[in-house]
Backbone and ligand atoms as CSV (ligand in chain L), in Angstrom:
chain,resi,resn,atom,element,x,y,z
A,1,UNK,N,N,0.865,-1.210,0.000
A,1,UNK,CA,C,0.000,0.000,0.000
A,1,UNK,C,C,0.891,1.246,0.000
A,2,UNK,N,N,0.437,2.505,-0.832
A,2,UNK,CA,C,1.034,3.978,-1.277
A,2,UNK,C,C,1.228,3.989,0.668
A,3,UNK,N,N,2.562,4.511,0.739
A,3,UNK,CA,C,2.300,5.758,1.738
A,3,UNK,C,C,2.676,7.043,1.540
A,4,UNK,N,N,3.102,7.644,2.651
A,4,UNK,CA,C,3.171,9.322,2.898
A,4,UNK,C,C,4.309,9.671,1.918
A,5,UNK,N,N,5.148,8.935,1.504
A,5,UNK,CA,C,6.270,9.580,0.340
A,5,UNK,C,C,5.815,9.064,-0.421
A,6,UNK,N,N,5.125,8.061,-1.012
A,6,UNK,CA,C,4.612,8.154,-2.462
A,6,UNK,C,C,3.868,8.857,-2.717
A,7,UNK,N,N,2.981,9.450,-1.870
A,7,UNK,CA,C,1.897,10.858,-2.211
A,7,UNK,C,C,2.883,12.288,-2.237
A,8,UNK,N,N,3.844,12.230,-1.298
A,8,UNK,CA,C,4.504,13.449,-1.605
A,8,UNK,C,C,5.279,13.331,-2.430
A,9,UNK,N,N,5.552,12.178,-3.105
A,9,UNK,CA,C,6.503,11.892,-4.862
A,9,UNK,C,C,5.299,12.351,-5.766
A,10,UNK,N,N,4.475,11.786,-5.841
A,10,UNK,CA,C,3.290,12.170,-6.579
A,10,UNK,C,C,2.819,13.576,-6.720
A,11,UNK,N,N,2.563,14.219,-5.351
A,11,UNK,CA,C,2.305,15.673,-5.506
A,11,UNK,C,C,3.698,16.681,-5.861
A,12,UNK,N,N,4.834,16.434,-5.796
A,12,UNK,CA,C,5.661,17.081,-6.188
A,12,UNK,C,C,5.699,16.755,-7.705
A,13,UNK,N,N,5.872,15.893,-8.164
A,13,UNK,CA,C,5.418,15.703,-10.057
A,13,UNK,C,C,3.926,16.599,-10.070
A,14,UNK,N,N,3.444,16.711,-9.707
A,14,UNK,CA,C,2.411,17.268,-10.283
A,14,UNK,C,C,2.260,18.649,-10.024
A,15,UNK,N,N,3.240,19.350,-8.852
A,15,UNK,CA,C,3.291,20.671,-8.521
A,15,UNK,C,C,4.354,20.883,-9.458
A,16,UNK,N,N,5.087,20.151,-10.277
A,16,UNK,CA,C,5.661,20.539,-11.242
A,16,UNK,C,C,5.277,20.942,-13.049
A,17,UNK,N,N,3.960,20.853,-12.528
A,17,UNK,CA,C,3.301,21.004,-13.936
A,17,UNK,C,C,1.940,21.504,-13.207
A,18,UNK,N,N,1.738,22.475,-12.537
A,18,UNK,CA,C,0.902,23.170,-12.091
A,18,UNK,C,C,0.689,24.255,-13.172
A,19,UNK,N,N,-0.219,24.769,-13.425
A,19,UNK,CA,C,-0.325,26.055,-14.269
A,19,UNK,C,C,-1.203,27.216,-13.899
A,20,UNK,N,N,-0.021,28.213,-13.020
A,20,UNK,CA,C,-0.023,29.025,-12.486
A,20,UNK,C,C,0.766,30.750,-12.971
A,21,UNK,N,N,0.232,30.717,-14.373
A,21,UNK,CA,C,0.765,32.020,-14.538
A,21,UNK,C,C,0.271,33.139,-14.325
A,22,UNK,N,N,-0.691,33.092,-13.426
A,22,UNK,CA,C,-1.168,34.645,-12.550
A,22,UNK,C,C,-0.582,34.697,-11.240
A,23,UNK,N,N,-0.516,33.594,-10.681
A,23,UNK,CA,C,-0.013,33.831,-9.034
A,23,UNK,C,C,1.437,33.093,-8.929
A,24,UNK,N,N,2.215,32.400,-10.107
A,24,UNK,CA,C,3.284,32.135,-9.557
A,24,UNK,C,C,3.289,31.331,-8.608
A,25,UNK,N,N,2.315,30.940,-8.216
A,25,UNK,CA,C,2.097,29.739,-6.999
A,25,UNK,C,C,2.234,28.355,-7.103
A,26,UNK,N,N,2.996,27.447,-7.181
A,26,UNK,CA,C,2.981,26.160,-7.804
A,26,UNK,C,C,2.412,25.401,-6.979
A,27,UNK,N,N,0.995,24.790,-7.233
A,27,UNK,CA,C,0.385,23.558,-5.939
A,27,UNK,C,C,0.666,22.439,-6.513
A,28,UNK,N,N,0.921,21.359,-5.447
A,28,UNK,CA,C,0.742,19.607,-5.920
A,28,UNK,C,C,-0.628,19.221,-4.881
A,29,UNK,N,N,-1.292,18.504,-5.254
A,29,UNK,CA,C,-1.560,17.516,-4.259
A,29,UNK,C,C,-2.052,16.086,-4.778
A,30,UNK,N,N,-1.792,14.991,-3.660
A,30,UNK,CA,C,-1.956,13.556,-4.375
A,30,UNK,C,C,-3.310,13.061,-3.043
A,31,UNK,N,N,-3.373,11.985,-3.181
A,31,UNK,CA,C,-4.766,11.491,-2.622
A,31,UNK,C,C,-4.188,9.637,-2.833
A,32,UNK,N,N,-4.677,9.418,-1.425
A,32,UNK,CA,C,-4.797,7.670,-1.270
A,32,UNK,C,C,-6.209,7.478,-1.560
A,33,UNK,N,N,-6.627,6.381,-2.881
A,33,UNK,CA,C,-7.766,6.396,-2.559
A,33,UNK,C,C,-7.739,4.645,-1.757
A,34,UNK,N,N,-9.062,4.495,-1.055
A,34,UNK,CA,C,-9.397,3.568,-0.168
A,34,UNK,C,C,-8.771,1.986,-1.177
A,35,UNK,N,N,-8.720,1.802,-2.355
A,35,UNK,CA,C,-8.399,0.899,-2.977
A,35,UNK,C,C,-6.752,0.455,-3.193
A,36,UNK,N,N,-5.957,1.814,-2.431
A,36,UNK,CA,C,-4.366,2.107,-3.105
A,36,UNK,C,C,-4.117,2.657,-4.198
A,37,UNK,N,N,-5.417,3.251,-4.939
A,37,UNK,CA,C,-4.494,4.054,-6.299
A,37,UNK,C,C,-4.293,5.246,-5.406
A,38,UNK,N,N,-3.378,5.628,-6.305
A,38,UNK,CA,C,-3.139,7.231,-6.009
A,38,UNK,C,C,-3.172,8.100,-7.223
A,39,UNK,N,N,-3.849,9.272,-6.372
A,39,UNK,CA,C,-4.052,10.354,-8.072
A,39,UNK,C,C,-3.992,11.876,-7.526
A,40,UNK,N,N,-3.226,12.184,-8.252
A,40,UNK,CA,C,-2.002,13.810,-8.158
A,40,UNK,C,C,-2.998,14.911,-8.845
A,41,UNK,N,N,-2.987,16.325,-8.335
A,41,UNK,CA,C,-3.220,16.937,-8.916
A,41,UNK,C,C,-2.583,18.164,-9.082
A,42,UNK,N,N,-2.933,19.505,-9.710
A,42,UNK,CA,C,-1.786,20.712,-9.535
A,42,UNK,C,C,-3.213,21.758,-9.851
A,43,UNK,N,N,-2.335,22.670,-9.203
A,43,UNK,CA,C,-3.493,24.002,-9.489
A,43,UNK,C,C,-3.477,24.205,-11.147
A,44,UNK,N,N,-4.556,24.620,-11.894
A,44,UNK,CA,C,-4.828,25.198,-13.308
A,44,UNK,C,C,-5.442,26.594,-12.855
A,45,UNK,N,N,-4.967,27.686,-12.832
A,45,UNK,CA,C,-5.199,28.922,-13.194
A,45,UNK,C,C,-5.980,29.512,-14.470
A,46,UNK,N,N,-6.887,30.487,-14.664
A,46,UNK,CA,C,-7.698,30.900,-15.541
A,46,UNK,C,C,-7.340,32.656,-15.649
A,47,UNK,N,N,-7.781,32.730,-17.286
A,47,UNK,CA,C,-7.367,34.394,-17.168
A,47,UNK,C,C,-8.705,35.330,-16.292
A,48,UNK,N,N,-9.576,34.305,-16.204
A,48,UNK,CA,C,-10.841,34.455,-15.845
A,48,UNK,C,C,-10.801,34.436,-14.415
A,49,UNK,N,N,-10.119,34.955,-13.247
A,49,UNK,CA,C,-9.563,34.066,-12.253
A,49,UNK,C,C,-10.436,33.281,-11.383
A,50,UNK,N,N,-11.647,33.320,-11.284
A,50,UNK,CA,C,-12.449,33.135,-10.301
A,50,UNK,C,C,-12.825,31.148,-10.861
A,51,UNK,N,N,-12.110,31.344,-12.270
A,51,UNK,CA,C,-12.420,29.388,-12.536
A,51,UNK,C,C,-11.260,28.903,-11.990
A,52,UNK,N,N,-10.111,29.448,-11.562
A,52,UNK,CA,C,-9.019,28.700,-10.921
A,52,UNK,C,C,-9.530,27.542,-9.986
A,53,UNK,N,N,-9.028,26.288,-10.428
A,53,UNK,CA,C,-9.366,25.245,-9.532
A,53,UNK,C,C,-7.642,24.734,-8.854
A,54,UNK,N,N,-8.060,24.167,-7.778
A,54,UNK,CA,C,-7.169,24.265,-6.831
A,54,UNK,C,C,-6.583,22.730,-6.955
A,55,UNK,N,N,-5.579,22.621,-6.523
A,55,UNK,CA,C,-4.427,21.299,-6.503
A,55,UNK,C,C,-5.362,20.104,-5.921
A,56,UNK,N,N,-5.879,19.926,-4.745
A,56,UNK,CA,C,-6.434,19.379,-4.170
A,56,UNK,C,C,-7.885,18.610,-4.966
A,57,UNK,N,N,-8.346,19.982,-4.716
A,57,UNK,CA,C,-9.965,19.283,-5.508
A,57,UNK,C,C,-9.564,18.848,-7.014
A,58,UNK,N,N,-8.687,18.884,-8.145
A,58,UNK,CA,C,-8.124,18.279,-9.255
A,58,UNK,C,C,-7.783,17.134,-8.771
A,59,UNK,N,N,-7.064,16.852,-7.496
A,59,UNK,CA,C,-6.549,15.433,-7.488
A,59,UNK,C,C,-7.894,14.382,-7.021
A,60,UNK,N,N,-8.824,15.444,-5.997
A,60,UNK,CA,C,-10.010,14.468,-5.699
A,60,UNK,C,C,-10.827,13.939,-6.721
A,61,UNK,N,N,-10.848,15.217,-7.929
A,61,UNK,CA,C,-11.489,14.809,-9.002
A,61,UNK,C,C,-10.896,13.794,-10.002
A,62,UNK,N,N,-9.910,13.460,-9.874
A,62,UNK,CA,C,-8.940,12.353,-10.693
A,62,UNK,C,C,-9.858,11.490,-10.151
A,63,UNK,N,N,-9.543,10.851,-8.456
A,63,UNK,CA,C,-9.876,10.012,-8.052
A,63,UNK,C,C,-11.044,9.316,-8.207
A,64,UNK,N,N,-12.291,10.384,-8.257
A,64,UNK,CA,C,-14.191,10.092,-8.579
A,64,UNK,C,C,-13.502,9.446,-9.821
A,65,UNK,N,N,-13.098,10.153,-11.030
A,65,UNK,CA,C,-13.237,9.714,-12.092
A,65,UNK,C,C,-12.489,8.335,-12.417
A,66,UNK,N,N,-11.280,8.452,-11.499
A,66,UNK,CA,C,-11.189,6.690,-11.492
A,66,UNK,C,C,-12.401,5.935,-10.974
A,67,UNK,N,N,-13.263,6.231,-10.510
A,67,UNK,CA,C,-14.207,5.271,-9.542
A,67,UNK,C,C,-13.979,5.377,-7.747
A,68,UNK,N,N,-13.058,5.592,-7.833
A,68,UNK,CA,C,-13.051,5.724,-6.078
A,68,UNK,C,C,-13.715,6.995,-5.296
A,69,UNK,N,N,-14.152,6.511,-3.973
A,69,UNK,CA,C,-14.973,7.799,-4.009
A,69,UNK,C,C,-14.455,7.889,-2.037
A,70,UNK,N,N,-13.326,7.250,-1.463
A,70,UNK,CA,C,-13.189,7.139,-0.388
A,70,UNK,C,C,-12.064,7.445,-0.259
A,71,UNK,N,N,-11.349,8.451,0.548
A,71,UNK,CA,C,-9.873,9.288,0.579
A,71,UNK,C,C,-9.319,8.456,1.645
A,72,UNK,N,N,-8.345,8.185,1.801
A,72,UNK,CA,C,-7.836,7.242,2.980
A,72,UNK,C,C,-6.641,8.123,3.650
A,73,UNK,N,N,-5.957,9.262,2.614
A,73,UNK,CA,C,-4.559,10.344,3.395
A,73,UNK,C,C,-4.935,11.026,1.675
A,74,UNK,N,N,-4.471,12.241,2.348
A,74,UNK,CA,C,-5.031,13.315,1.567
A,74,UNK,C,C,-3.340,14.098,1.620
A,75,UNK,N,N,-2.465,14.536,1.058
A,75,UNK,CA,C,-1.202,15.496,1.018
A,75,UNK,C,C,-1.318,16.815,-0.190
A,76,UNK,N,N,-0.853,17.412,0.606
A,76,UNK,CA,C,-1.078,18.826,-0.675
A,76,UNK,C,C,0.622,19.596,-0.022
A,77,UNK,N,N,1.179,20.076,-1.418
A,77,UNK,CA,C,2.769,20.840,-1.243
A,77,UNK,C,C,2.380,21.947,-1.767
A,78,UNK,N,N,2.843,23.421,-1.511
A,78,UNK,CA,C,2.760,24.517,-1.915
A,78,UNK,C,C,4.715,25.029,-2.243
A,79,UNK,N,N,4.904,26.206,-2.241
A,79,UNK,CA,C,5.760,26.320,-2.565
A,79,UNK,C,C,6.344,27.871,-1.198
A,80,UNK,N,N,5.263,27.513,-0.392
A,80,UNK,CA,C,5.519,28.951,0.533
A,80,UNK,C,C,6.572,27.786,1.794
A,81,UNK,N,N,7.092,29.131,2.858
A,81,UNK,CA,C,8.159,28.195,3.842
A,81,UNK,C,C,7.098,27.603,4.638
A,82,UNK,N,N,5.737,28.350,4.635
A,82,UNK,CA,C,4.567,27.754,5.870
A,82,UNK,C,C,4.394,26.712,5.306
A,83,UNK,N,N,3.587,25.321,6.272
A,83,UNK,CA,C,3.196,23.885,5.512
A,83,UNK,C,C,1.492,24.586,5.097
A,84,UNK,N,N,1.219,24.080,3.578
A,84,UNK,CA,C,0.049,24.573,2.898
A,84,UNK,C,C,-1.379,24.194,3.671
A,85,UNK,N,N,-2.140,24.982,3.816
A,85,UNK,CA,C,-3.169,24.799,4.599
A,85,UNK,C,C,-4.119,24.500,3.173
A,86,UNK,N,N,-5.085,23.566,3.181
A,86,UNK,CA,C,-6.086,23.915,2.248
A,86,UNK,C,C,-6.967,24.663,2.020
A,87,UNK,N,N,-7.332,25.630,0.999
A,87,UNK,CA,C,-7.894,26.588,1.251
A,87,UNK,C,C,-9.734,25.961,2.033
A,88,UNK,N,N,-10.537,27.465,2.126
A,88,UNK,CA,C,-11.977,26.141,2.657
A,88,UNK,C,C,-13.216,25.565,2.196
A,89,UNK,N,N,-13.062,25.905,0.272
A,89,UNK,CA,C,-13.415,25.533,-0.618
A,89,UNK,C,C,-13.033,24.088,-0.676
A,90,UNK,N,N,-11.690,23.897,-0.429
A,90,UNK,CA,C,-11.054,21.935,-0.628
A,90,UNK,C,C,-11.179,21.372,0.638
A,91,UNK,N,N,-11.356,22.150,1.575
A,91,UNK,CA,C,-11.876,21.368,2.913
A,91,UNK,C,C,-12.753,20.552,2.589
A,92,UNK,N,N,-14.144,21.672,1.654
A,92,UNK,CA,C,-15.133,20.906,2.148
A,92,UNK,C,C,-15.231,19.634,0.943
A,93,UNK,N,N,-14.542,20.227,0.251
A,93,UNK,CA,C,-14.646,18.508,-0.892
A,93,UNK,C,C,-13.644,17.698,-0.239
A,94,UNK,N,N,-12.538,17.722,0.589
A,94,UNK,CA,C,-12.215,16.712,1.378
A,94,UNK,C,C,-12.941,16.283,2.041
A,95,UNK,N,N,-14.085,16.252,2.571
A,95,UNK,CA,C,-14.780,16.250,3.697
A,95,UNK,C,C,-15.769,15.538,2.971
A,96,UNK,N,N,-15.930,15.398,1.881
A,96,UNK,CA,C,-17.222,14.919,1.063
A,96,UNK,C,C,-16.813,13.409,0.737
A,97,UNK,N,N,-15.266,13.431,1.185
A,97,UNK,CA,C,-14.991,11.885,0.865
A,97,UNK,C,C,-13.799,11.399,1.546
A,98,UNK,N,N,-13.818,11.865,2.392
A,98,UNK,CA,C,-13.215,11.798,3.683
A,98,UNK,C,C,-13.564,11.507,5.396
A,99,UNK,N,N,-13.307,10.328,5.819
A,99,UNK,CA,C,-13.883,10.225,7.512
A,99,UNK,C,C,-13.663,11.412,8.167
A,100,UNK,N,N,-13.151,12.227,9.443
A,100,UNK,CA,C,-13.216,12.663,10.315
A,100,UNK,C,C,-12.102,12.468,10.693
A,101,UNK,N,N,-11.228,11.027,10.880
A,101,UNK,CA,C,-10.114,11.099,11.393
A,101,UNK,C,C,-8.629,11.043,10.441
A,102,UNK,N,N,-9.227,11.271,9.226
A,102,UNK,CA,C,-8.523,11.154,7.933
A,102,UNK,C,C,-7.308,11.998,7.890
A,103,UNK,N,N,-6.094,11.325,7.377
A,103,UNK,CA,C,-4.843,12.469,7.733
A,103,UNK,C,C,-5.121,13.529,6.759
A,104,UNK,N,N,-4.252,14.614,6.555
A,104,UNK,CA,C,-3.902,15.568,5.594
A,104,UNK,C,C,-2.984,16.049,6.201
A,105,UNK,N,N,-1.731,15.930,5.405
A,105,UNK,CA,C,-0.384,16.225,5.651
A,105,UNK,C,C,-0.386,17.823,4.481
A,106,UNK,N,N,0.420,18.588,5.157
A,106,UNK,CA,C,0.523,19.617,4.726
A,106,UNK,C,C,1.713,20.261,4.525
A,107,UNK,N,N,2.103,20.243,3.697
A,107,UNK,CA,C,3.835,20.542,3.592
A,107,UNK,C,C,4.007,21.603,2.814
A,108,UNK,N,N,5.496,22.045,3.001
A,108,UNK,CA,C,5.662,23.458,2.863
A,108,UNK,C,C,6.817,23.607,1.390
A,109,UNK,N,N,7.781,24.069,0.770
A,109,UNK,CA,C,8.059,24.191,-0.313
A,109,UNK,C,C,9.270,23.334,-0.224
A,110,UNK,N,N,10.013,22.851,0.961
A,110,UNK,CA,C,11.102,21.923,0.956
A,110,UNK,C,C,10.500,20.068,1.322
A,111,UNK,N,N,9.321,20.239,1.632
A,111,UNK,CA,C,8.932,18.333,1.377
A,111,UNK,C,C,8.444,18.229,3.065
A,112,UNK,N,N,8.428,19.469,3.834
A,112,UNK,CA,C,8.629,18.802,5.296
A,112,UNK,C,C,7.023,19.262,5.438
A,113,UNK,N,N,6.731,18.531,6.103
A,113,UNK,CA,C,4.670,18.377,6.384
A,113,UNK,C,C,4.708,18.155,7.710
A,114,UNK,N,N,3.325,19.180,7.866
A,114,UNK,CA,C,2.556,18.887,9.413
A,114,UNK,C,C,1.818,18.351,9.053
A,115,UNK,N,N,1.219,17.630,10.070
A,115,UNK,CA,C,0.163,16.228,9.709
A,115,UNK,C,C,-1.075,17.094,10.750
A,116,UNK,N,N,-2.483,16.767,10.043
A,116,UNK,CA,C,-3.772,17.243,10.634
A,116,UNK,C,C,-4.916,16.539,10.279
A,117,UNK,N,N,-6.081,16.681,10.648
A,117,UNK,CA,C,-6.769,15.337,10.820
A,117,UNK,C,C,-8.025,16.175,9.452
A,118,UNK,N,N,-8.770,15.763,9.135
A,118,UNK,CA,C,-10.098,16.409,8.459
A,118,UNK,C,C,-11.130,17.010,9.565
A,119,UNK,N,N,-11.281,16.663,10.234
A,119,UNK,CA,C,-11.912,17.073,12.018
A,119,UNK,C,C,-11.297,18.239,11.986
A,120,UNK,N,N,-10.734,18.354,12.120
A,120,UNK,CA,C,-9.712,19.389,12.591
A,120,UNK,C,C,-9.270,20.342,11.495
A,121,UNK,N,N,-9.936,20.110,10.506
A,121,UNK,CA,C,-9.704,21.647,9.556
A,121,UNK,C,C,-11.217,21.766,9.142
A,122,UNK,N,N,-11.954,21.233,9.423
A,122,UNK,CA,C,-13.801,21.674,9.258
A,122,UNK,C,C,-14.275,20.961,10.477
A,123,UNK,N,N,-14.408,21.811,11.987
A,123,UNK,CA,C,-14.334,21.249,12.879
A,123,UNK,C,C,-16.517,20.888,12.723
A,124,UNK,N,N,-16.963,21.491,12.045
A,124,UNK,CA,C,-18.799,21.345,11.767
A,124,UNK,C,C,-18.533,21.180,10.335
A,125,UNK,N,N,-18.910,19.844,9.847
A,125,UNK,CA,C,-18.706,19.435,8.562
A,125,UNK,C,C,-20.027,19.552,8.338
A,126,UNK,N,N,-20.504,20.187,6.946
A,126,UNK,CA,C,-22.015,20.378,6.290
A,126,UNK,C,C,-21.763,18.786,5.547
A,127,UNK,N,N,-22.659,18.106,6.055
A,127,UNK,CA,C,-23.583,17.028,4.947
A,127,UNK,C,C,-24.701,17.127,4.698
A,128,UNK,N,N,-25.204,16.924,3.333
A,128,UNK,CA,C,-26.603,17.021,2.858
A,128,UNK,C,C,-27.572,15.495,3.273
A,129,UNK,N,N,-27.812,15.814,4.790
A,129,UNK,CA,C,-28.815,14.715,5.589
A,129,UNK,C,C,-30.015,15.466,5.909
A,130,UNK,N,N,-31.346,15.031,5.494
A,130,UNK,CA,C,-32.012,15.741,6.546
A,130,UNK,C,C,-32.752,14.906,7.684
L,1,LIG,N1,N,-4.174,26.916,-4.320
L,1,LIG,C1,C,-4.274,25.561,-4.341
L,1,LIG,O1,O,-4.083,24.907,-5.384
L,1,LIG,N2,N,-4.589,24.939,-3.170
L,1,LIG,C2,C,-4.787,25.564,-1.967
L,1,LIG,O2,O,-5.173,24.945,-0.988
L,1,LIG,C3,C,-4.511,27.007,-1.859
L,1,LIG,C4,C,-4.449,27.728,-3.158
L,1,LIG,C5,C,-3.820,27.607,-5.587
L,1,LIG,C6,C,-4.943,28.389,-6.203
L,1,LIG,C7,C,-4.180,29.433,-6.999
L,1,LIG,O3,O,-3.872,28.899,-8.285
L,1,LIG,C8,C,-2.891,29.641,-6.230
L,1,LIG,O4,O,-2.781,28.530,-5.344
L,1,LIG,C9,C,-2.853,30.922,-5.443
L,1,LIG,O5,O,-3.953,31.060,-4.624
């Protein structure tokens, strides 16, 4: 089974082909899905800026479209010295396929990550239950 350096091998290939020519910002992020694939994503920037989709939700969306729909460790790399927080737009699509006690490692532009739970970055998660 992928672990925590094959997702941060994964999200660094893919923060390497991020396309970010408004903010200069290079994102990776990769995703365990519940089966062991893993699927990378990178920010795509728009001249339009408000369609910019983010590293994270690209890699979750890899994953649906493989078929998996269950996150098992979630990693995202930015390129700042802070470890990348997800913004709270990708919270909540982490959260849409993600437990509660689910890691998300968060690392900063040299590979080194703080580790945090999904609980703990949407401490009142919205689900559509009624
Ligand atoms: N970005 C991400 O890809 N993920 C985040 O969690 C934070 C922000 C991207 C969006 C935009 O292309 C650039 O970083 C600057 O905000």
């Amino acid at each position: 089974m992928a672990g925590k350096n094959d997702l941060l091998q994964a999200a660094k290939e893919a923060r390497a082909r991020a396309y970010a020519p408004y903010s200069d910002f290079h994102v990776g992020a990769a995703v365990l899905g519940a089966s062991g694939g893993v699927y990378s994503g990178c920010n795509v920037e728009n001249a339009s800026f408000g369609l910019t989709s983010c590293a994270e939700r690209n890699a979750i969306f890899a994953m649906v479209a493989a078929g998996e729909t269950e996150i098992r460790e979630i990693l995202v790399i930015g390129e700042s010295e802070e470890f990348l927080p997800p913004c709270g737009a990708c919270r909540q699509v982490i959260a849409e396929f993600a437990a509660v006690p689910t890691v998300v490692h968060m690392c900063n532009r040299r590979g080194e990550c703080r580790d945090t739970t999904v609980g703990e970055l949407v401490p009142f998660i919205f689900h559509l239950k009624k």
